[in-house]
N, C-alpha and C positions, 0 to 999 in steps of 0.2 A: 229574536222577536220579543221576547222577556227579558227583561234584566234579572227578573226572579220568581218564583213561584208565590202565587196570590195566598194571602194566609185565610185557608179555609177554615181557621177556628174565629173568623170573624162573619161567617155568610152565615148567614138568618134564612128560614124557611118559617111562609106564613101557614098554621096547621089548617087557619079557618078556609085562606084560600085553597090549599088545598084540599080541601073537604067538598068545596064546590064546584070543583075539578070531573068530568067523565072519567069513568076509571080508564080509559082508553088513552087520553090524551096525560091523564096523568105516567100513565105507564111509558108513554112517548118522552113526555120532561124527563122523570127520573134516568131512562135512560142516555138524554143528550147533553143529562148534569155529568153522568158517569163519562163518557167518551170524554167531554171537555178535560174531568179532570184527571184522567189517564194522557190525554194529549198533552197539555198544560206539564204534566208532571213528567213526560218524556223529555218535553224542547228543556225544560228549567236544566233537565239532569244532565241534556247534552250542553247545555250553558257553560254549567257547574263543572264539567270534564273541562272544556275548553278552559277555564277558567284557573282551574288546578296546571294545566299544563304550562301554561303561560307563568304562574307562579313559581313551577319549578323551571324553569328555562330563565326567567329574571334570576331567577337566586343561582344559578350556576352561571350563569352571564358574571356576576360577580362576583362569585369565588373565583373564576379563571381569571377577572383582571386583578386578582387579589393575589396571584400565582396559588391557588390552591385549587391543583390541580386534580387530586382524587378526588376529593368529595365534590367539587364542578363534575364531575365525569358521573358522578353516584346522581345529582338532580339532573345531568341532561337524558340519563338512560329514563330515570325517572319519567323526564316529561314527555319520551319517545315510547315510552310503554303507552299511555295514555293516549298519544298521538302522532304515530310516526311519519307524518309528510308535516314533520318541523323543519325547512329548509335549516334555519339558524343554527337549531340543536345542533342535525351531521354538522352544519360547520365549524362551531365549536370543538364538536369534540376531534372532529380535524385536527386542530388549532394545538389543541392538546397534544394531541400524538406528533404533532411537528414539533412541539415541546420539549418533547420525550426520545425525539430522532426518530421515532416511528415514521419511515417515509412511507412504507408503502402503509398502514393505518391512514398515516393525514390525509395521501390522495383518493380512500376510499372514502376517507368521510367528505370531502370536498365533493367527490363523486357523487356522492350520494344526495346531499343540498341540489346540486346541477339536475338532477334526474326529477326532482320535485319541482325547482326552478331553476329550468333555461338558462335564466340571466340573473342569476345569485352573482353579482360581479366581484365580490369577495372571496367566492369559494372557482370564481373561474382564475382569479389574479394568482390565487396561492399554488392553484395547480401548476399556473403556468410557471412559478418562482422552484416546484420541485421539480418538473421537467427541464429546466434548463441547467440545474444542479445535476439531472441525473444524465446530462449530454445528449439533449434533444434542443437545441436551440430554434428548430422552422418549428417543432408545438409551442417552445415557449413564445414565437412571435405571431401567431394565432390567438393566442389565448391575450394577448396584449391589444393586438387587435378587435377582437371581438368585446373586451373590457373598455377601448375608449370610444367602442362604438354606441356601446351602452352609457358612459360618462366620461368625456376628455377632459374633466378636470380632476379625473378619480387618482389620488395621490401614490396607491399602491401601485395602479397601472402602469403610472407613469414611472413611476422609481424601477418596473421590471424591465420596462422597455430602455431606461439611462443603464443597467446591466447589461442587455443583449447589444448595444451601442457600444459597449466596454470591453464586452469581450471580443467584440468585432475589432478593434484597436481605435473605433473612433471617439479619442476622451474627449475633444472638446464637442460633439453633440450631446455625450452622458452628461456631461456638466450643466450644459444649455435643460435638456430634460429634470435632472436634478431640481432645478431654479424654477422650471415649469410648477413638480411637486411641490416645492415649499410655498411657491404664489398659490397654490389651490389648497394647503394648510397647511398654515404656520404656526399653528399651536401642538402640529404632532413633530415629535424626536425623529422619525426616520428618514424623513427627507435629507436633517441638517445631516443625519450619522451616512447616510449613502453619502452625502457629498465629501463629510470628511474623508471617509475612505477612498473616495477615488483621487482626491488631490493627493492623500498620503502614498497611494502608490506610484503618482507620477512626481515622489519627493519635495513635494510643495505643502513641507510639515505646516511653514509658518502658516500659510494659507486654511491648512485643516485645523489650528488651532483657533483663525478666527471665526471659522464656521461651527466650531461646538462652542466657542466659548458666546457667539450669538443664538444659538439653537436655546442655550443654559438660561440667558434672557429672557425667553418666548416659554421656555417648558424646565424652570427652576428645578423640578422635581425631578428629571429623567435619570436615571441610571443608569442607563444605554447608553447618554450623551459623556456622564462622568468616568464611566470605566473605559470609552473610546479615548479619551483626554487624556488620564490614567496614562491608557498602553501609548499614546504619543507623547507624555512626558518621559516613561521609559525609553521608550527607543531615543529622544533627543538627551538622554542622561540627565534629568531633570528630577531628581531622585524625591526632593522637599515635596515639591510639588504633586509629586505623584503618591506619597505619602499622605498628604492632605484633602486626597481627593478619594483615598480609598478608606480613610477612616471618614472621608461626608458617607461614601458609600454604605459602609457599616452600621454608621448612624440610620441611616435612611431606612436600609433593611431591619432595624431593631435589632442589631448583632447577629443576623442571622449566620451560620455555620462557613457557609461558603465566602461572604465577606470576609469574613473576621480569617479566615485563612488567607485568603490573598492581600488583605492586607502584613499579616505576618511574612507574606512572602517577599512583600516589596522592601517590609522591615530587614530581612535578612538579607535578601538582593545588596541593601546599601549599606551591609555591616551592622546594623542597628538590630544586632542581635539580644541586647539585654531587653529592649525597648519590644522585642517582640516576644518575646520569653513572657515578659509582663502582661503584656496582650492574652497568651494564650493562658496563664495561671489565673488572670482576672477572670477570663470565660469560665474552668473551670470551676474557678469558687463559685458562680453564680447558678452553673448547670451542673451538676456533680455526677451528674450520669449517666452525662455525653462521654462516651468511652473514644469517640472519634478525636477529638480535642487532646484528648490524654493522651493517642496514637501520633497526632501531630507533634504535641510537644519532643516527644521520647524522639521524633526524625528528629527533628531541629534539631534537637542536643547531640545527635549524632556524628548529622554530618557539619554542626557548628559552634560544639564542644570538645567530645570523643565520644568513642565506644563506649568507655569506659561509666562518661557522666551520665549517657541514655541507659546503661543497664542499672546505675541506683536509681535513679528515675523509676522506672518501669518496677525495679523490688521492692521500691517503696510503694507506690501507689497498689501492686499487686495486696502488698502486706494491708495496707490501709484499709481498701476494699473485697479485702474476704477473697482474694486468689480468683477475680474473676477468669474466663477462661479466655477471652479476647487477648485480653493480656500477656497472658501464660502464653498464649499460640505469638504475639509479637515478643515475646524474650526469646521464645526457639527462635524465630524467626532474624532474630537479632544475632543471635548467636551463627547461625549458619553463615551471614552476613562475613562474618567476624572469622570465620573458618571453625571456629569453636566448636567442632563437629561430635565429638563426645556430652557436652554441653545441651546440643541440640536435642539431639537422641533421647536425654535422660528425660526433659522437660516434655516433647513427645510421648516418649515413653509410659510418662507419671498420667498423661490428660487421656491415652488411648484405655488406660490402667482404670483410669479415677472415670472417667467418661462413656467409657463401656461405646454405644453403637447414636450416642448423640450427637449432635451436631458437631460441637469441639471435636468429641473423639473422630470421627469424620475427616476431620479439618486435619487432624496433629496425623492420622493415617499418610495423606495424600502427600502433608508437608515431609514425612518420613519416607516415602514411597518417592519425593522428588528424592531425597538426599543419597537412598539406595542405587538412585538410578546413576544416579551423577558417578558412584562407585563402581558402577558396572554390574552391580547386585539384581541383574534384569528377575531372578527368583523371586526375591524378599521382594521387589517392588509390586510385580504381578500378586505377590498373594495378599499383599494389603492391599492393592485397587480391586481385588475378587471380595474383599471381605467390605472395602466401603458399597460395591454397585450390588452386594447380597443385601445391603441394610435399606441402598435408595439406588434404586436401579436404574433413574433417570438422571444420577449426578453426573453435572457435564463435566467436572474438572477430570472428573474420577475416568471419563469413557475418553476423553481428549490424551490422557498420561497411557488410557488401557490401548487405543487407536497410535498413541508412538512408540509404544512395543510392536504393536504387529508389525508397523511399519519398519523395523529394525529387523523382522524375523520376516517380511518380506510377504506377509499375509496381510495380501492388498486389501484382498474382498472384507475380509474382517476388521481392517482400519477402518475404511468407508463405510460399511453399515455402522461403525461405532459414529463417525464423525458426521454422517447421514444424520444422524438420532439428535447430535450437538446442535447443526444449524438448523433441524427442524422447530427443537423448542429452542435458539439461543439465536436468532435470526442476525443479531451483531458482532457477532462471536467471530476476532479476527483469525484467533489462534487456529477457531475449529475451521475455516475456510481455506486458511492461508495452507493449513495439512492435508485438506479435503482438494484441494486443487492440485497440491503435490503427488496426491496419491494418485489423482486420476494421468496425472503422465506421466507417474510411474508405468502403470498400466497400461501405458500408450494411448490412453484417450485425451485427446486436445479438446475433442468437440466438450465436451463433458467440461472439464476444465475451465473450458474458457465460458459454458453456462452458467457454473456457481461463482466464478467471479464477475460474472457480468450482472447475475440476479444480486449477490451480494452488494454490490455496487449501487443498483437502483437504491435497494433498501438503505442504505447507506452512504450515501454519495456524496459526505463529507469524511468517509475515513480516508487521508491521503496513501495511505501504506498499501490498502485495498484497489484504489485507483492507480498507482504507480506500479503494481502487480499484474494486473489488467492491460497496463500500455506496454509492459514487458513480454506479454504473453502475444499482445497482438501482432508487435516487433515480430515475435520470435513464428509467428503464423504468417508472416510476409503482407499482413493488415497494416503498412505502414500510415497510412493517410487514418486511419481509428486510433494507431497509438501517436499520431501529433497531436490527433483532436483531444484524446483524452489528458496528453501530459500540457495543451494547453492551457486547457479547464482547471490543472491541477495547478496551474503558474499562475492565471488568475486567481482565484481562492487568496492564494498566498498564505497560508497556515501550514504549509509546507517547510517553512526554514531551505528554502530554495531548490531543495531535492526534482520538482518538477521543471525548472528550468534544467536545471542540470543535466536531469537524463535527457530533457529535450534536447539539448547542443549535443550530447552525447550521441542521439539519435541523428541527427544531422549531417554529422560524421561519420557515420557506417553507411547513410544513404549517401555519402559522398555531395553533399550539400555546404561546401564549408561556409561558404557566404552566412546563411541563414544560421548556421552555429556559431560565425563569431557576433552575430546578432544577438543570440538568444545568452549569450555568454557575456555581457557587457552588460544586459539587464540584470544578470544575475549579478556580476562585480558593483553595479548601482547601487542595487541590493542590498549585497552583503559586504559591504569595503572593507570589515576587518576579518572576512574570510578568508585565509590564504589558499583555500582551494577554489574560489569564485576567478582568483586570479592565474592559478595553473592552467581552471578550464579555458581562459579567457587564450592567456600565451600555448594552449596546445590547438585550439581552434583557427589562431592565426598562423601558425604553423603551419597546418595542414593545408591552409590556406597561400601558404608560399610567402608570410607577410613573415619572413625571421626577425627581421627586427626591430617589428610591434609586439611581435612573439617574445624576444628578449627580455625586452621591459616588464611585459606583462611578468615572466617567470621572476624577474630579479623583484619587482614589490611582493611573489608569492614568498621566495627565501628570506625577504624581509621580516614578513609577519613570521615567517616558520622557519627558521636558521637550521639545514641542515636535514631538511624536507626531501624524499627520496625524489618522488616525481617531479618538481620542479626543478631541482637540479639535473636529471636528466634530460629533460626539455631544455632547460638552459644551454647544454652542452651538444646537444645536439644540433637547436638552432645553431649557435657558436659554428659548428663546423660546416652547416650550410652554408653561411655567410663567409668560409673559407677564413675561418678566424681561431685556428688550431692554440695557437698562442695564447689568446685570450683565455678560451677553456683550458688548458694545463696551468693559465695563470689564477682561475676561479678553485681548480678541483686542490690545488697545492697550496692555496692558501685554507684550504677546508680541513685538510690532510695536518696542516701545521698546528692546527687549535686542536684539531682530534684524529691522531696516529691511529685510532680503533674506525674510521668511517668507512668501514667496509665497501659502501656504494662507491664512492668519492673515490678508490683504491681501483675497483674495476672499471669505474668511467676512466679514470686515468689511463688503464690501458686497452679500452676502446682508442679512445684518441691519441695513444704512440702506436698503436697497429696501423691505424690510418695513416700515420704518419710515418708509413715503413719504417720505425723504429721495433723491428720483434722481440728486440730482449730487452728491454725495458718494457714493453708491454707484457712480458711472460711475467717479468721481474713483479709485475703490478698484479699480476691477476692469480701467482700464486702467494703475493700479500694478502689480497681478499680472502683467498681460502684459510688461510692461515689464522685469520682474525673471524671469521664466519664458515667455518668448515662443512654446515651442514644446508651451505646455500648453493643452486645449481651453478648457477649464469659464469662463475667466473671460468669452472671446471669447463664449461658450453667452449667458452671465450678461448681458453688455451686449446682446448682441440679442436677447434676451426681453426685457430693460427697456425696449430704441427700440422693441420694435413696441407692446410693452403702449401706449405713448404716441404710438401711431400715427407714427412716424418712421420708415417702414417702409425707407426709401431707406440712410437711418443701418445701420438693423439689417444690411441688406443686406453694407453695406461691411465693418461691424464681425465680419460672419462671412467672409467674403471675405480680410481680414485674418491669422484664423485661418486659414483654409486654406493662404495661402501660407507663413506663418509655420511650418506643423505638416505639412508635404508630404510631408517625411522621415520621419514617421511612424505608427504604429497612428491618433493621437490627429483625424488629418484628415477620416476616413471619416467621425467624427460630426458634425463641423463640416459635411461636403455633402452628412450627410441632412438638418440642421438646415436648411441654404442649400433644398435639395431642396422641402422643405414650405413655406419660403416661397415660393417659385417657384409650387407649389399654391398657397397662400391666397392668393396673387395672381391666380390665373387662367393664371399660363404652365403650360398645361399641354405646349407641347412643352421651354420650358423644363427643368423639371421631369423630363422625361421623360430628356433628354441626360444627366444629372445622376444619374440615378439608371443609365444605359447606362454613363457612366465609370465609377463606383465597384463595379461589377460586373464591370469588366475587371481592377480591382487586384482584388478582393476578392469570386471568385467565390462565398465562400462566408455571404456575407451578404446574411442570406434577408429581413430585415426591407426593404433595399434592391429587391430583387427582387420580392416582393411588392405593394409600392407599382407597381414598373414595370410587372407585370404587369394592376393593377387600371387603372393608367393607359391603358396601350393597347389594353386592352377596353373601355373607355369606348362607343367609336362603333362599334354594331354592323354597320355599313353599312362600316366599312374589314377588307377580309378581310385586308389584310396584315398591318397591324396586328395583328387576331385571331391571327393563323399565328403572331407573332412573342410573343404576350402567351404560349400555349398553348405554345411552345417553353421560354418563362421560367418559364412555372409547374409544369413538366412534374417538376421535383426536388423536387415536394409529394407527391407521389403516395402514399407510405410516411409522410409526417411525419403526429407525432402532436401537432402542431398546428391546435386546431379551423380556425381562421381560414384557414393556410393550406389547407389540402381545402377550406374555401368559398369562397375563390379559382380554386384549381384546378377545382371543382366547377363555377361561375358559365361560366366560361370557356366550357367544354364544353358549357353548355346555350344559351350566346349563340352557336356555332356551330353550332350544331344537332344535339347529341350530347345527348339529357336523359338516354337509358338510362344514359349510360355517367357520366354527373354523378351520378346520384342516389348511388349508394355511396358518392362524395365529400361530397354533402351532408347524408348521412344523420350519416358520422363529425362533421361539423363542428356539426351540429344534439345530437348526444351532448354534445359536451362544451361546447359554447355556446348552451345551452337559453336564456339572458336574452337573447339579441341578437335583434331583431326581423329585423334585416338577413337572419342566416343563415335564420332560419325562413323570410323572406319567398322569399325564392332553393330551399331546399329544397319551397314549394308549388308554385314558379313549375314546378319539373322534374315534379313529380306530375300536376300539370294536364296539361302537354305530353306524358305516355303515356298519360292517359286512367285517370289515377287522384286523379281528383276528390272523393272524401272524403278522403283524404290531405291532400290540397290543404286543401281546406276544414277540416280540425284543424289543420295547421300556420298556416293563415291567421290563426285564433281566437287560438291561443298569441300569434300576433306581436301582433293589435289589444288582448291584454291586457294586454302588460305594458305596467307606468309608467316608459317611458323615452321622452324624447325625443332620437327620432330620426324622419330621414323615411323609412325602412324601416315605420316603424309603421304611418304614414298610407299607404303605397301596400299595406299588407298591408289596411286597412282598406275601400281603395278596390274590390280585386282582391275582398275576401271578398261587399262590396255584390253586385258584377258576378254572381257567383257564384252 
């Protein structure tokens, strides 16, 4: 109503007129001067707020396109104290926390713009750009919608919706949309930058170089456009080029910290290692107290001089600078590197000494606390992580290192409240997640599990490692169609280094999909053509696929790039043999054999393919080379005692796994060797043999279930030993939850040979779900239904079993049982 409050040291009052005034009407004036200027002096004040608020919201409006980010965030709280239905402000500080990777902050502040105003189309666009990040694509094509309902020329809109086109596989509409954005503005960078990237991923570099290098015409200044140009002259090996374009970028930034590295790095990338030396000595003459610059150089000279040059480095500078402690903690650090473990220790030693309960001393704790542990010193580790979390009780390194003891000591609960504490205050925290997720199925919670990876994820929905963890778990929970969507998502991105295709082909292949994995596996070969495992995946996809000799090719460009590569050579020679080309593989493996007499692999594939080749003593001849040359590997030992017994030399086979076992004691590789031993012990008839055998390997190796299960089936055997029973029922008792058919009809069986049917039937009902062709389970889920007096049950699952054409003797006793019946 005011622009400002009227200056009452200018208003006049006549004394005479008012002398000739009734005192009554006088008393009325005086008072409707006062109301005026109490009113007057309210509306100016609420002016003057408004006016302050808007002050502060411009001036953080500008810090944040300035990239200065904190003090933006200190005027928008500012002008939100003042006035908190600022739609702009939350969205700013959105803006911010997306900045900062703060997803879930950015969508609350966007949230909160929306909730003041509806159609804030800036803060509805960015939400929908972090929901389709966090793998909700039907909100992200809402929030597009409702944004070009509000303006179909709005450039952000349109660039989310050329995304959700993109990852639907339809590039030429993204493209089409892209082009929409830049006709509605061509003075902003991210139109040209969407488009670069989508032509770069459909390998049409040249194309995305003319689209930045026209974007750089329209918007000289962008950053965004030059560091995209940058990483596409890298990947086209364009090294000058890319050189030139990350010192414009340094320039531009005023050497800011982060430039001025990545250009050092493009330096050393193309060997231009003195030239980047130079780069990082000129920064620190200029900044002398940037200790981060000092930390970069001492790498580089590392790993692009020696050890040796990075440790005068680092003594020198320490000595220069008065023994800072940053430093001190990177020479242990350096040292440990180096193995130089005494070395480490002492410098440790001297900063926990000289540092007493400060930060350093802290730091040199935890760094000594890893080095004990690595020694098996779980003591000495635990009483320096007790002495760092007594000084700061919330240090996450310190409860992360405290949570992988317990977890080692099997003290679930006390991991997880430690790692509970980590991602509460360290919401990014991969380490604390990726333990926190392991712990809870340690514990057998999945549900759990698959909650902090999936809330981690939100929050985070460009860490790939966290989202490839997530599609692993969904796998592993029979969520197949969640872990394609999600290893889609992750293959779009593309900051992956291909790992999300990969597991995806990989996934394709256990779903028995090969089609759609030699698809997924050729984008990846596209991809990465001097990857030699983009081309194994490619030759085992078509494999599987029954294509051997696309599969060939494929494997022989992987032994190309990697001469002497285990898994493509096995691939190699196996196609080989499907294609009934035994010759050719003896003439691959023997030519490997000739350059290098030590190829262990190459030695035992050789007598793979003279077994096939009923040649057995040339194949024994091969496979007790391999041991000979790799003693402490299973497969060859595996290889000779399937060939003794195939040829009835059952005593031989015996030995020859026996062999292995001592040979492989020291490690993983022995457990298979004495299941191997184990079942022949069965096909012989020891069954308590057998039984010992399968009791050891469950003392090292509680958690192998396939050993367990055998033990468990064994000592159910004789219904008439109840101790045995007691003892089978105690083994199989960690089935209970698994979502393994077999094992539940194990467990199920158990329980009804003890005289438990009620309590078997739910066991065999799961195992009857998911292994409807086995007569065996059917036969065991009638046997429990007869036993409650639910005899047509019985009598269906009996039928099931006597039809199907398998032989087994589960069939004929289902046959027998149905007769009776």
């Amino acid at each position: 109503m005011f622009a400002s409050p009227p200056d009452w040291g200018k208003v006049r009052v006549d004394a005479r007129a008012l002398q000739e005034l009734p005192v009554l009407e006088l008393f009325f004036r005086f008072r409707l001067i006062l109301w005026l200027t109490i009113a007057l002096g309210l509306l100016a004040g609420c002016d003057l707020s408004e006016y302050r608020a808007a002050a502060y919201l411009d001036k953080g409006r500008d810090l944040y396109e300035a990239g200065d980010y904190q003090n933006a965030r200190l005027e928008l709280k500012s002008a939100l104290r003042i006035n908190p239905r600022l739609p702009d402000a939350w969205y700013l500080l959105g803006r911010i926390a997306q900045q900062e990777r703060d997803w879930q902050l950015a969508f609350s502040g966007y949230g909160k713009a929306l909730e003041i105003d509806p159609d804030h189309i800036d803060s509805t666009v960015d939400q929908g750009t972090i929901l389709l990040a966090a793998g909700n694509p039907e909100a992200a094509r809402r929030a597009v919608d409702k944004a070009l309902n509000l303006d179909r020329k709005h450039a952000g809109a349109l660039l989310l919706r050329a995304s959700l086109e993109s990852r639907a596989g339809d590039m030429k509409a993204a493209r089409a949309t892209v082009q929409e954005a830049l006709a509605a503005d061509p003075t902003s960078d991210q139109p040209y930058a969407a488009l670069a990237v989508a032509l770069a991923r459909e390998g049409l570099a040249d194309d995305a170089e003319k689209v930045l290098l026209d974007g750089l015409t329209h918007s000289p200044d962008s950053v965004r456009l030059r560091a995209l140009l940058a990483n596409l002259y890298r990947g086209e090996k364009k090294p000058e080029d890319e050189v030139r374009l990350r010192r414009e970028i340094a320039e531009q930034l005023h050497g800011s910290p982060a430039a001025v590295f990545s250009l050092v790095q493009t330096l050393a990338g193309d060997d231009k290692v003195d030239e980047a030396e130079q780069v990082l000595r000129e920064r620190i003459a200029a900044h002398p107290d940037e200790i981060q610059t000092r930390l970069v150089l001492v790498e580089l000279l590392r790993q692009r001089r020696s050890p040796e040059a990075a440790e005068a480095e680092l003594l020198t500078q320490i000595d220069a600078l008065g023994e800072p402690e940053e430093l001190q903690l990177a020479l242990a650090r350096l040292y440990v590197a180096e193995k130089r473990l005494d070395a480490a220790k002492a410098v440790f030693h001297s900063l926990i000494e000289c540092r007493g309960i400060a930060a350093s001393g802290l730091a040199a704790r935890k760094g000594l606390a890893g080095m004990l542990l690595s020694e098996g010193d779980k003591e000495g580790a635990a009483r320096l992580i007790a002495e760092v979390l007594g000084a700061s009780p919330t240090d996450g390194d310190a409860l992360i290192a405290r949570a992988t003891l317990r977890l080692a000591d099997k003290d679930l609960d006390g991991a997880i409240a430690d790692l509970r504490s980590v991602a509460a205050g360290r919401p990014a925290s991969l380490t604390a997640s990726q333990l926190l997720v392991r712990a809870y199925l340690a514990k057998g919670d999945a549900a759990l599990a698959l909650d902090q990876l999936e809330r981690f994820v939100r929050v985070n929905p460009a860490v790939d490692a966290a989202a490839l963890q997530l599609a692993g778990l969904y796998a592993r929970l029979g969520r197949v169609e969640d872990a394609e969507a999600q290893l889609q998502e992750i293959a779009e991105r593309g900051t992956d280094k291909g790992a999300g295709l990969s597991a995806l082909a990989q996934l394709y292949l256990k779903t028995n999909r090969p089609q759609r994995a030699v698809e997924a596996a050729e984008t990846l070969r596209s991809r990465l053509p001097e990857d030699p495992s983009s081309h194994y995946l490619l030759g085992l996809a078509r494999q599987v696929a029954g294509d051997h000799t696309l599969a060939v090719t494929a494997f022989e460009a992987a032994l190309e790039l990697q001469p002497g590569g285990i898994r493509p050579l096995e691939g190699l020679v196996r196609s080989r043999l499907a294609l009934s080309q035994p010759e050719e593989a003896l003439s691959t493996l023997d030519a490997i054999i000739e350059k290098n007499a030590q190829n262990f692999v190459a030695l035992n594939l050789r007598g793979e393919v003279l077994s096939l080749a009923q040649q057995p003593d040339g194949a024994l001849a091969a496979f007790e080379q391999a041991s000979a040359v790799r003693p402490d590997w299973a497969v060859p030992y595996l290889n000779r005692a399937r060939l003794l017994q195939g040829q009835k030399r059952v005593s031989e086979a015996e030995t020859a796994l026996r062999e292995g076992v001592k040979a492989t004691q020291e490690t993983q590789e022995a457990s298979v060797l004495v299941l191997r031993l184990a079942a022949l012990r069965e096909s012989q008839g020891d069954r308590d043999g057998a039984i010992e055998l399968y009791r050891s390997l469950l003392v090292k190796s509680p958690d192998l279930d396939v050993a367990r299960e055998r033990l468990a089936v064994l000592l159910a055997e004789d219904p008439k030993d109840d101790e045995a029973l007691a003892e089978a029922l105690e083994v199989a008792q960690r089935f209970k939850e698994s979502r393994s058919p077999l094992h539940r009809d194990t467990l199920g069986w158990i329980l009804y040979k003890i005289g438990q049917p009620g309590r078997a039937i739910p066991h065999l009902e799961a195992a009857a779900a998911g292994a409807s062709e086995r007569p065996d389970v059917l036969y065991h889920l009638a046997m429990a239904y007869k036993a409650v007096g639910r005899t047509i049950d019985a009598k269906q699952q009996l039928e099931r079993a006597a039809a199907l054409d398998v032989d087994l003797p589960a069939r004929a006793l289902a046959k027998k049982a149905l007769a009776k019946l």
